[in-house]
N, C-alpha and C positions, 0 to 999 in steps of 0.2 A: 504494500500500500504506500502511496506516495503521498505525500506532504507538500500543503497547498501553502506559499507565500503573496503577497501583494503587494505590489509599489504602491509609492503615494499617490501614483494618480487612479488607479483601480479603488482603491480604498473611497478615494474623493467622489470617483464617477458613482460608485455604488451608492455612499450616503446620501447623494443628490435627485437622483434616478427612481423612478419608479417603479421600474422594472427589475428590481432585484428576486422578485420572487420566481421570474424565469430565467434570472442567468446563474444564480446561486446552482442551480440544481445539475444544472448543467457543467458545471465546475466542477462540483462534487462529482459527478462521473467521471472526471479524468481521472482523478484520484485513484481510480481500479485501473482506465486502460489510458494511461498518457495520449496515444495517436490514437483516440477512435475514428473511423469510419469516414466520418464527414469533416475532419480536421486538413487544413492544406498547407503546406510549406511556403513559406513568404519567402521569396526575392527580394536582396534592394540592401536587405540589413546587415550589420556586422553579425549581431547573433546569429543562431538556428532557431527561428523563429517560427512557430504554426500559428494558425487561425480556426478558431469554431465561428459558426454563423448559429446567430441566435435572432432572427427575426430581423429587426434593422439592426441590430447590434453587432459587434464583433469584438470576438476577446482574443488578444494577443497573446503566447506564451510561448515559454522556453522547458527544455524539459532536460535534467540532469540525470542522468540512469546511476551516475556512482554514488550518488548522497540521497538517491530518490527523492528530489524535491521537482515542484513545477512553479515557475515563476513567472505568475501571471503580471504581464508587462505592462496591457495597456489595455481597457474596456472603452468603445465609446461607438458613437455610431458609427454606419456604413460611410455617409457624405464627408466623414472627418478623420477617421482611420486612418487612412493611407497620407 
């Protein structure tokens, strides 16, 4: 089981956002499988960086397989993401 971290600004998007009770959940499921299914590798960045799509939302993260942690970078919408 891997261990969820959050930058300052995930932390911010979330308290602000009204939509926390559908990306919470969806976070917690990486938790079991780091790369699910609909998760996609982002270009562009220094990190290794994936994306979930959660409705207009999209959560950025990195995933560590030697410390098993997952380091959610960035939550915000689709139009401001990128």
């Amino acid at each position: 089981m891997f261990k969820v971290e959050y930058s300052k600004q995930a932390v911010r998007f979330l308290r602000r956002s009204g939509a926390t009770h559908r990306i919470l959940p969806k976070i917690e499921k990486l938790r079991e499988e780091p790369v699910v299914h609909d998760s996609k590798y982002i270009k562009g960045f220094k990190e290794k960086l994936f994306r979930i799509r959660i409705g207009d939302f999209r959560v950025l993260y990195e995933v560590d397989y030697g410390s098993k942690i997952i380091g959610i970078v960035k939550i915000e919408k689709r139009s401001r993401v990128y």
